[in-house]
C-alpha positions, -999 to +999 in steps of 0.1 A: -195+327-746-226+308-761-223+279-782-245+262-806-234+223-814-256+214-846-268+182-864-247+159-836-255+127-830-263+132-792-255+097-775-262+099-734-266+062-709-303+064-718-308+081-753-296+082-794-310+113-808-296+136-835-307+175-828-285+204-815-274+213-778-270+251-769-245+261-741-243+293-721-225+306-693-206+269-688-241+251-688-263+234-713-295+256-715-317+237-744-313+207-768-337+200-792-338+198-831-331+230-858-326+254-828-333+290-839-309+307-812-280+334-819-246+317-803-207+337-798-197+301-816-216+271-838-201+239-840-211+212-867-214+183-856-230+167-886-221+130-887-205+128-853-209+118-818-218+141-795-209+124-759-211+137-724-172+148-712-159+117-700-154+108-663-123+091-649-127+083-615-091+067-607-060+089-619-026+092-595-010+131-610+020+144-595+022+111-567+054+100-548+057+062-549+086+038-549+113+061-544+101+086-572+072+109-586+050+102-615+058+114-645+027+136-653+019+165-633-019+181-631-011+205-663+003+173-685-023+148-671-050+173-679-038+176-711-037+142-716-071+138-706-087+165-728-073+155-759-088+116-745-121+134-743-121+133-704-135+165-692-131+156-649-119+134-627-109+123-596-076+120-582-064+101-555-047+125-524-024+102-505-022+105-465+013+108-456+025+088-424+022+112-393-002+136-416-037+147-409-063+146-435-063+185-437-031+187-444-030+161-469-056+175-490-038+212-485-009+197-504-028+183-531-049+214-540-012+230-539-002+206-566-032+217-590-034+256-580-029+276-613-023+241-634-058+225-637-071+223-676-101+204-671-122+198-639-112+171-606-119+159-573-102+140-543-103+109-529-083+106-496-062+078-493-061+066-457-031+054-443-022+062-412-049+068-382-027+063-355+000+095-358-021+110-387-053+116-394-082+105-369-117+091-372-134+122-364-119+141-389-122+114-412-159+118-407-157+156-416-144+153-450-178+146-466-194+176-458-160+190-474-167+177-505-145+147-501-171+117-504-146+086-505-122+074-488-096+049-501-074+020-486-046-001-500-050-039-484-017-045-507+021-021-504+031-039-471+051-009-453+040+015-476+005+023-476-010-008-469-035-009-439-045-037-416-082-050-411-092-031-379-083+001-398-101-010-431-134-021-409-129+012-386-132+034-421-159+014-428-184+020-401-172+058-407-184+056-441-216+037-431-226+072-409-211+101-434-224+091-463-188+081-484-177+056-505-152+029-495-127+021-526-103-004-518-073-017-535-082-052-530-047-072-529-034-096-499-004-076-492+008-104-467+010-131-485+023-110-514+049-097-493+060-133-483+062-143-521+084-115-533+113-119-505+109-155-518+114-146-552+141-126-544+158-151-522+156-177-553+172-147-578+143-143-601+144-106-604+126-102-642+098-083-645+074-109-648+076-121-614+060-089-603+029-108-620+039-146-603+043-129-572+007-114-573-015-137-586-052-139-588-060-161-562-045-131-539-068-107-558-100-127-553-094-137-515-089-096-505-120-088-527-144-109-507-127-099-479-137-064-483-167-072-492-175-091-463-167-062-440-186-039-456-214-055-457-210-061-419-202-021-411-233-013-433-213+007-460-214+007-499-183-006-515-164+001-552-137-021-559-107-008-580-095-017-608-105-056-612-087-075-634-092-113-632-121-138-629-110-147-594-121-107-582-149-108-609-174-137-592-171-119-553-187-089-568-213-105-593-221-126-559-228-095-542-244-078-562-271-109-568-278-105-530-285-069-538-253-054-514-244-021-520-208-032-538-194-021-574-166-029-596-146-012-620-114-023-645-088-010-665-083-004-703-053-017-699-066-056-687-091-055-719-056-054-740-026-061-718-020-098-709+012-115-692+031-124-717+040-086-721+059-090-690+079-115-703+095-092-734+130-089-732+155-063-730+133-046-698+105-035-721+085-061-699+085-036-673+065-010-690+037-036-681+047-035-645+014-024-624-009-035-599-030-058-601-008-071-626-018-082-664-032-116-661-036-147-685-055-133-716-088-156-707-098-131-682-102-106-716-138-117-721-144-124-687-137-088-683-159-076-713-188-097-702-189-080-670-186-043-682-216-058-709-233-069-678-229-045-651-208-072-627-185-045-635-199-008-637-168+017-650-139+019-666-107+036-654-074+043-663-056+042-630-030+063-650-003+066-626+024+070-658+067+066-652+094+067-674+107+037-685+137+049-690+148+067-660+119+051-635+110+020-646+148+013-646+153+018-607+141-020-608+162-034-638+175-060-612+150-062-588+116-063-601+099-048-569+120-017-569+099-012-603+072+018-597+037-002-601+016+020-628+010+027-665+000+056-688-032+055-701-056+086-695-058+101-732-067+066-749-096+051-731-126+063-750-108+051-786-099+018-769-130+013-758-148+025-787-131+007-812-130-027-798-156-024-772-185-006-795-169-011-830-166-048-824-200-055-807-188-063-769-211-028-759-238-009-771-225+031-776-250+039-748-237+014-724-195+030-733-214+063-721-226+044-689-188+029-683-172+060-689-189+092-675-227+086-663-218+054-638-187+072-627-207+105-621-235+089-603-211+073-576-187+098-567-210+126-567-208+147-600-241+133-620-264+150-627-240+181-630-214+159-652-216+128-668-246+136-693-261+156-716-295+170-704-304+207-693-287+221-666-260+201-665-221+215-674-215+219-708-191+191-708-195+179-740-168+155-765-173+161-806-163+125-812-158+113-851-166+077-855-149+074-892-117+088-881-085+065-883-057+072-855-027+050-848-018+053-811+020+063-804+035+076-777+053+100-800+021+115-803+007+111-770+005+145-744+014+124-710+049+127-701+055+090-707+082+076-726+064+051-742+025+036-748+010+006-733-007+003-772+018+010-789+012+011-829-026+003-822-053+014-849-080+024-843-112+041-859-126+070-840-115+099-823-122+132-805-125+161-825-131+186-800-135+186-757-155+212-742-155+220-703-180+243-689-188+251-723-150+266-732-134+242-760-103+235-745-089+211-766-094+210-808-068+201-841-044+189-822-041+223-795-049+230-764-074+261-764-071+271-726-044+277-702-036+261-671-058+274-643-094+271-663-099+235-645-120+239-617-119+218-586-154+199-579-166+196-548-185+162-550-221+151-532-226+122-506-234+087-517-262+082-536-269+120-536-271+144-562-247+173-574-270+205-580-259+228-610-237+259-599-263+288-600-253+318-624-251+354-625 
C-alpha cells in the first residue's frame, strides 16, 4: 500500500521543512514539496508534525524480576508504544543463571513470536559466564544481529556481576564491534545499606531511595568508565539520573572517549518526595536508580540540551501496584524496581521539554529516535526521515490538549507515574513500515505485523531491506 503524507511539517535531527513524504512498499521513496504521485492512501498533515517513529532503546516486556513478571507483555507494550508514537525498540533479553546466550535469546523471540505490533531488537543481559553463556559465544552474537551487551553492577544475587566479568565483556566488545550498557549502581555497598535498613525497621518505600543514593550512582559510573576506557570499548550508560552520574560522563566525553549517557522521562518529573506519599502509593515510584532530590531536574535538562546526555528512555519495566508492588508493603526491597512509561515520552518531552524552551524540536528528534538509532544500529534505516529509510513516520498535532491518566493508558499498569498531567500535543497517527498501525484512538494492525530488527555493529550503518 502507497501512501502520500501532505503539507506536514517534516521535523528530522538536522532539518524543518514543510513538503509531502511518499511511502511504498514499507519505505519512503520521495519527499519533496506538491508531489504529483497517485497513492492507495493520502494523509493530511496540514499543520502538524511529521516526526521520524520514535526509538526506545531501554524497555523490559514480558521480564521475570523480584519474584514476579512485568505486567505488559510484547502485544500490550507494543501497543503502548504505538499510541506513544514509538515505532521500534530494543528490549532487554535477560541471561538466565546456568543459560547460554542462544538459549536466552530463543526464549525471548518465543515471547514476541505472533505478538509484535511495531518493530524491536535485543540486548543480552549478561549474567552468568561461568555455568552459562561463554566468551566465545558472547563474541558471536554481533554478527547475529545482537550488537550490545548489558551488565547490572547493582541486584547483588540477582543479576549483578562482579568486575572481572564487567572488564572481561568489555575487551569482548572492544574486538566485535558491541556496545557496553551498564547499569551503573554499587550493588555492595547498596546491599550493605538495605540489611541495615532493615535491621533498624525502616521498611517504607522511601528507603528504597536512602538506601541507593547518588554518591553510589556516581562512584559505579566512573567506574565503568574507567574500564572501558582501559579494554578499548565504547560505553552507554543507562538511565542517569543525578548530578553525581552526570559530571563522569561530561568528563569523558571532554577527553573525547567513546562513552554516552541516557535518562528517563521519569527523572525530568519524578522527585523523592513521591516516595514519601502515604498509604503505599510511594511505591509506585519505586525504581532503580531511584527519584532523586528535584535539583538534579535541570541538571538533567541541561545535559539532554547539551549532549552530556544523548537519549531519552523509558526503561518501562511496568507492575501493578496493586497485586506487585504490594509484595513489598512491609519490606521495601521485596518491591519490584520499575515504572510504566512507554506511551508518554514524546508528550512529556514535548510539552515541557520543546513547549517550554529546555530543547529545540530538532534536538527532541535527536533524544528520541536519531541518537538512539545511530548507537544501536537501526539509523539510517530508522530514526529519520530521508529516502530509503522505513516509513516509520508519527502524524504529531502540536495544538492538541491531552490529560495523561492511566484510565486511558494501553500498558497494563494500574496506575500512571503522571497522573492528571496536561499537556499540549499528541500523536495523531503511527506508521511502521509504512502500515498505520495506530490512529483515533485504535489500533490498525494485529499482533504479528512487528518485525524483529536485526541491528548493525557499532558505529556502522543499517542498509534498507531491498524489495521485490
Amino acid at each position: 500500500m502507497s501512501v502520500l503524507i501532505k503539507g506536514g511539517r517534516i521535523v528530522t535531527a538536522a532539518d524543518d521543512v514543510v513538503g509531502d513524504v511518499f511511502v511504498e512498499d514499507e519505505q519512503i521513496t520521495l519527499i519533496g514539496s506538491s508531489l504529483d504521485v497517485f497513492a492507495d492512501r493520502v494523509i493530511d498533515a496540514r499543520g502538524k508534525y511529521v516526526l521520524p517513529g520514535c526509538i526506545d532503546p531501554h524497555t523490559h516486556l514480558d521480564m521475570p524480576f523480584g519474584g514476579t513478571v512485568t505486567v505488559d507483555d510484547v502485544t500490550s507494550g507494543h501497543t503502548a508504544a504505538a499510541f506513544g508514537g514509538t515505532t521500534c525498540h530494543v528490549d532487554f533479553c535477560i541471561q538466565s543463571p546456568g543459560q547460554s546466550f542462544g538459549d536466552a535469546l530463543a526464549a525471548w523471540h518465543a515471547k514476541r513470536d505472533g505478538k509484535a505490533i511495531i518493530d524491536n531488537g535485543y540486548h543480552i543481559a549478561v549474567t552468568d559466564l561461568v555455568d552459562g553463556g561463554t566468551l566465545e559465544e558472547l563474541a558471536s552474537l554481533p554478527e547475529q544481529g545482537v550488537t550490545s551487551y548489558k551488565l547490572f553492577m547493582a541486584y547483588k544475587g540477582a543479576l549483578m556481576v562482579d568486575d572481572e566479568t564487567l572488564f572481561k565483556t568489555m575487551e569482548v566488545a572492544a574486538k566485535t564491534g558491541a556496545l557496553v550498557m551498564v547499569h551503573a549502581e554499587n550493588g555492595d555497598a547498596i546491599d550493605v545499606l538495605v540489611k541495615q535498613a532493615l535491621a533498624a525497621g525502616n521498611t517504607a518505600p522511601h528507603f528504597h531511595a536512602l538506601t541507593r543514593p547518588p554518591e553510589l550512582e556516581g562512584e559505579a559510573t566512573n567506574r565503568a568508565i574507567q574500564l572501558a576506557h582501559v579494554a578499548g570499548c565504547p560505553l552507554y550508560v543507562v538511565h542517569v539520573s543525578c548530578e553525581d552520574a552526570v559530571h563522569p560522563i561530561a568528563r569523558a566525553r571532554e577527553k573525547g572517549w567513546d562513552v554516552w549517557g541516557e535518562t528517563c522521562t521519569q527523572y525530568f518529573f519524578v522527585d523523592f518526595t513521591f516516595l514519601e506519599r502515604p498509604d503505599f502509593e510511594g511505591a509506585k515510584y519505586v525504581y532503580t536508580p531511584p527519584p532523586r532530590a528535584k535539583a538534579n531536574q535541570d541538571i538533567l535538562w541541561n545535559a539532554v540540551r547539551t549532549d552530556v546526555l544523548s537519549a531519552i528512555s523509558t526503561d518501562h519495566c511496568a507492575f501493578l501496584w496493586d497485586g506487585q508492588k504490594s509484595m513489598g508493603r512491609e519490606d521495601f526491597s521485596k518491591i519490584p524496581n520499575g515504572g510504566p512509561g512507554l506511551e508518554d515520552r514524546l508528550r512529556m518531552i514535548h510539552h515541557f521539554g520543546v513547549g517550554a524552551g529546555r530543547i529545540s524540536l530538532n534536538r527532541m528528534v535527536e533524544l528520541l529516535a536519531t541518537n538512539p538509532a545511530k548507537l544501536f544500529g537501526l539509523y539510517p534505516r530508522k530514526g529519520t526521515i530521508a529516502v530509503g529509510a522505513d516509513a516509520d513516520i508519527v502524524i504529531f498535532d502540536p495544538a492538541k490538549r491531552t490529560t495523561i491518566t492511566a484510565a486511558s493508558q494501553h500498558s497494563k499498569s494500574d496506575y500512571n507515574l503522571y497522573e492528571g498531567t496536561e499537556v499540549v500535543g499528541d500523536v495523531e497517527a503511527t506508521l511502521v513500515r509504512g502500515t498505520v498501525v495506530a490512529e483515533d484512538g485504535k489500533l490498525r494492525v494485529e499482533p504479528g505485523f512487528g518485525q524483529y530488527v536485526a541491528r548493525a555493529k557499532f558505529g556502522e550503518q543499517l542498509r534498507p531491506v531491498a524489495t521485490a
